[in-house]
N, C-alpha and C positions, 0 to 999 in steps of 0.2 A: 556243311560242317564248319567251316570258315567261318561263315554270318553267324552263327548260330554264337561258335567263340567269340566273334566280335562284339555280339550283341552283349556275353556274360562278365567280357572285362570292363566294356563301359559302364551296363550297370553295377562293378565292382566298383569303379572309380568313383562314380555318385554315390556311392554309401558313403564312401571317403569326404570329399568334396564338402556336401551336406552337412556333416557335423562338425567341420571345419566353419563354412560358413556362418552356422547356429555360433559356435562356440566368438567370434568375431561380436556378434549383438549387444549391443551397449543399452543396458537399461536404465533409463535417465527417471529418477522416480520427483516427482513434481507435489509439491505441498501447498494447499492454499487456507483460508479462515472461512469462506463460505458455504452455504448448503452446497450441494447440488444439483442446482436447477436452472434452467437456461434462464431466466432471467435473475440469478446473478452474475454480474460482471467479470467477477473473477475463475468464476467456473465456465461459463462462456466464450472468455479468452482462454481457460486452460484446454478447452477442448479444439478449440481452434490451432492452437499451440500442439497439441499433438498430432491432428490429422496433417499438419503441415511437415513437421519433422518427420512423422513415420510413409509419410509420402515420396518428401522428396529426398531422404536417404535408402530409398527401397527399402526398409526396415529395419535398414541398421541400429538404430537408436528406435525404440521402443518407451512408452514414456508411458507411465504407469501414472495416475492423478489421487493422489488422496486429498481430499476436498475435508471441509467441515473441521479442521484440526484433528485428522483423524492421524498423522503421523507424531502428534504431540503438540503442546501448548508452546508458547512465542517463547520460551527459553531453548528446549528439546530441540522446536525447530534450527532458530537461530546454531548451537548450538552442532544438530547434523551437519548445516552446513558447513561450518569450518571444522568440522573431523574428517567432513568428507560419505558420511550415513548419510546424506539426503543430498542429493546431486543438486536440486534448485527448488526455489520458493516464494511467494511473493507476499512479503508480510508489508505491515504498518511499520509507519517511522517509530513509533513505541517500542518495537521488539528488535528493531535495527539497535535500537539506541542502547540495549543491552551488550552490545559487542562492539558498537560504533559509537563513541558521541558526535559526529561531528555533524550525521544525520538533524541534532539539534538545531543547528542553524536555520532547518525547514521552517519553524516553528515560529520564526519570527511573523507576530501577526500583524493584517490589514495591510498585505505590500502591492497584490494584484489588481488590476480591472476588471479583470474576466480569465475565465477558464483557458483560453487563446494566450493570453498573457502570461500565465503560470506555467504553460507548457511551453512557448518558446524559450522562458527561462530555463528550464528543466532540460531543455531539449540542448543549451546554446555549450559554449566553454567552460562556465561557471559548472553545467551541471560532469561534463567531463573531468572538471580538476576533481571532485567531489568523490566521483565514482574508481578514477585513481589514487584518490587517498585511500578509501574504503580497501580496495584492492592490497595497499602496500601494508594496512595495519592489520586485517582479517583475513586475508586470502579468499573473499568473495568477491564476485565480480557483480556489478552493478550491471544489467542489461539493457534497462531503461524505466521511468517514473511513469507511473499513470496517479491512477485518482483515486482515495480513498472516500471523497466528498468534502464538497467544502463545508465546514467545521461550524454549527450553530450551538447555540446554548436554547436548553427547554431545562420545564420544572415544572412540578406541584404544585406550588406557591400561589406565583403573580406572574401577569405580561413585564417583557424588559423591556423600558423603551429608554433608557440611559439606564450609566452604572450606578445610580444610588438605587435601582430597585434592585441590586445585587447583592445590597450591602446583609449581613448577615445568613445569607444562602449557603449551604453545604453543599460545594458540587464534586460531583466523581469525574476524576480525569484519569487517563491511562498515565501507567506508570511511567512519568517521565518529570522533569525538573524545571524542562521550557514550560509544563502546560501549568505545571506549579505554580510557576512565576508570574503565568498570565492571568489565571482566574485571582490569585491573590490582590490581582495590580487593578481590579474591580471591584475590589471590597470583599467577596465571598471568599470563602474559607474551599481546600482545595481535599480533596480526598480520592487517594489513590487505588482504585480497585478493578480486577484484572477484568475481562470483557466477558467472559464466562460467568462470572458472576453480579454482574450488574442491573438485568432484571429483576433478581432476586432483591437486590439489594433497592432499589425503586420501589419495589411494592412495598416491602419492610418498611420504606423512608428509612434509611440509613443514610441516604443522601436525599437535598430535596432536587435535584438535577443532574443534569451531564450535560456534556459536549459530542455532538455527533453530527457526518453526513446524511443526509435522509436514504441513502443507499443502507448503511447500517442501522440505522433508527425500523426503517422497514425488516431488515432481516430477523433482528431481534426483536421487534414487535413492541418497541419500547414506548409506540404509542396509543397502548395501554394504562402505563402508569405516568405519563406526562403528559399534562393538560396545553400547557404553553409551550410554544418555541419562539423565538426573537430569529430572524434571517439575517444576521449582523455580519457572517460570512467572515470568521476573526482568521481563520487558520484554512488556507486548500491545503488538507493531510492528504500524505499519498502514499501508495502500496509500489514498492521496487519491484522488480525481476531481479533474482538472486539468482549465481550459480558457484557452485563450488568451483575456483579455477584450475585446479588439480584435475576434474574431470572435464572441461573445457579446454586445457591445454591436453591433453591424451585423445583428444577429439582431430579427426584430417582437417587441413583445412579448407575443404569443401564443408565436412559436417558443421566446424565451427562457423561457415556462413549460415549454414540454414541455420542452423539455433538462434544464431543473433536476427538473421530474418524474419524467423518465427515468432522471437518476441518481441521483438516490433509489431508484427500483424496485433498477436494477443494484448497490446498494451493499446492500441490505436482499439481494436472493440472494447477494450477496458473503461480508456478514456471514455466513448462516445456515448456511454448507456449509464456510467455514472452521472457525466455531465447533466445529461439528459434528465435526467429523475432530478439533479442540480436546480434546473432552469424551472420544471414545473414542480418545487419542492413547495409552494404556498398550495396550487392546488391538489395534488397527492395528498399531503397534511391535513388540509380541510378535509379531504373524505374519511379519513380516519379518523376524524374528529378530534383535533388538536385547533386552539386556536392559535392562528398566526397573525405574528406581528412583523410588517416586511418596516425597515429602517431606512431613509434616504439619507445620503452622503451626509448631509451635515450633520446626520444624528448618530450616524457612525463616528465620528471625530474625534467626540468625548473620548468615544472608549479606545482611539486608535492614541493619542493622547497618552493617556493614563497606561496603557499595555507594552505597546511598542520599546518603548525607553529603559524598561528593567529588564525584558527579554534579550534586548539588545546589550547589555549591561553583561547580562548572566553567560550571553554568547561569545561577547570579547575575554569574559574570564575565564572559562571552561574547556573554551572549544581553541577561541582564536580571535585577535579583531580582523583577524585577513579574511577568515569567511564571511563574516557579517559583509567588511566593507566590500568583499567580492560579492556577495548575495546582492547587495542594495545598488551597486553599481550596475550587475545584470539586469537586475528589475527596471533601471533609470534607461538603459540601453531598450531595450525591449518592448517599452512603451509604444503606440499609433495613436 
């Protein structure tokens, strides 16, 4: 009789227990712009990014993935985050720059070597003061940068192989003021249209170009309607780790390690599979039947020339000359 009661109050207590613990679960709901399919980067990482949190906090934090824009478009998103409806997210410097300008400074073009290079930058003091400004003006917190792709120009038209074969060209840039300033500062005329609608707008010829990583160029299939691309490599645009800091401070701080360990992991496979598609973007390209035109250093110059100086311009006025000259100063540090 004893065991029997013993038995009926522990399992009394586990009823208790149990929905105490349930009730404790932090659902971290996670946003990205890609399909979902393991060979996108950012769904790849996002997935990796959860198996690691919901691992190693026994389940505490649960992390739900809505991939493809499926929680809303780069404002919605931008936008959850600092209400606090979308706990984290990893968008483009374009939809940062809606709540952040100073994200702009990325944008200054032609400053790296190599993929290596742009991430010890990203990686160094420069990118911490960045990620505490962001922090003190929006209440998100920066996790850490990976890679959106480095940033070519393709078109309808003509091969580019300097900027007077720019000259008169309509290109589609994402909504932003640096990329404004860039394509203008090569002759072509700049047009701003949202990423959702930009295939459309290619087939149309509404523009006869864009600027894109071959990571997105392949997603959206955009080489379809663009014959040429020039590998000029003006801009490494990149995708943050966003999180709301409201739910990252209400996090132990055990949890708040794994989250920042987690995204670490997911931005390191983020980086390596972008890059990667990066390095073999002439041959990728070719089989899709785009012709490419790869640029050596010197014939980059022209256009670093003519870009760099009103970008820089637009940065000290807007933003700050302290981040420019902290950006150019890191880049000079960072060098091998």
């Amino acid at each position: 009789m004893k065991l029997r009661t013993l038995a009926t109050a522990l399992a009394a207590a586990l009823l208790v227990i149990a929905p105490a613990a349930n009730a404790q679960q932090k659902t971290l709901k996670y946003a990205h712009f890609q399909p979902a399919k393991d060979d996108q980067p950012k769904h790849k990482a996002a997935l990796a990014f959860k198996d690691y949190v919901e691992k190693n906090t026994n389940g505490a934090i649960k992390v739900e993935i809505y991939p493809a824009g499926q929680f809303g478009n780069d404002a919605a998103t931008m936008e959850g985050l600092k209400l606090g409806t979308l706990e984290m997210a990893v968008a483009h410097d374009g939809a940062i720059a809606s709540v952040y300008k100073g994200i702009g400074v990325l944008g200054i073009p032609y400053l790296y070597d190599n993929h290596a290079h742009a991430w010890r930058v990203y990686d160094s003091s420069f990118g911490a003061d960045l990620a505490d400004d962001m922090l003190k003006k929006t209440g998100i917190r920066m996790l850490g940068i990976a890679d959106n792709g480095v940033r070519h120009f393709t078109n309808s038209a003509r091969p580019i192989n300097s900027p007077a074969d720019m000259k008169g060209m309509k290109m589609r840039i994402q909504p932003s003021p640096v990329f404004k300033a860039l394509v203008e500062s090569l002759g072509a005329s700049a047009s701003a249209i949202p990423w959702a609608e930009l295939p459309t707008a290619l087939q149309q010829k509404v523009v006869d170009g864009q600027e894109n990583g071959v990571t997105n160029i392949l997603a959206a299939s955009l080489y379809q309607y663009q014959k040429y691309i020039t590998l000029d490599g003006h801009v490494y645009s990149i995708h943050a780790y966003l999180m709301n800091d409201k739910f990252f401070k209400g996090l132990t701080p055990e949890q708040q390690k794994v989250v920042a360990d987690g995204a670490k992991i997911a931005r390191d496979i983020h980086r390596k599979m972008t890059s990667d598609q990066d390095l073999a973007a002439k041959e990728i390209l070719t089989k899709n039947g785009m012709q490419v035109t790869e640029l050596a250093p010197a014939q980059v110059e022209p256009f670093r020339k003519l870009a760099q100086p009103p970008v820089v311009e637009w940065v000290n006025k807007e933003i700050g000359k302290e981040w420019s000259d902290k950006l150019l100063t890191a880049v000079q540090q960072q060098k091998k």
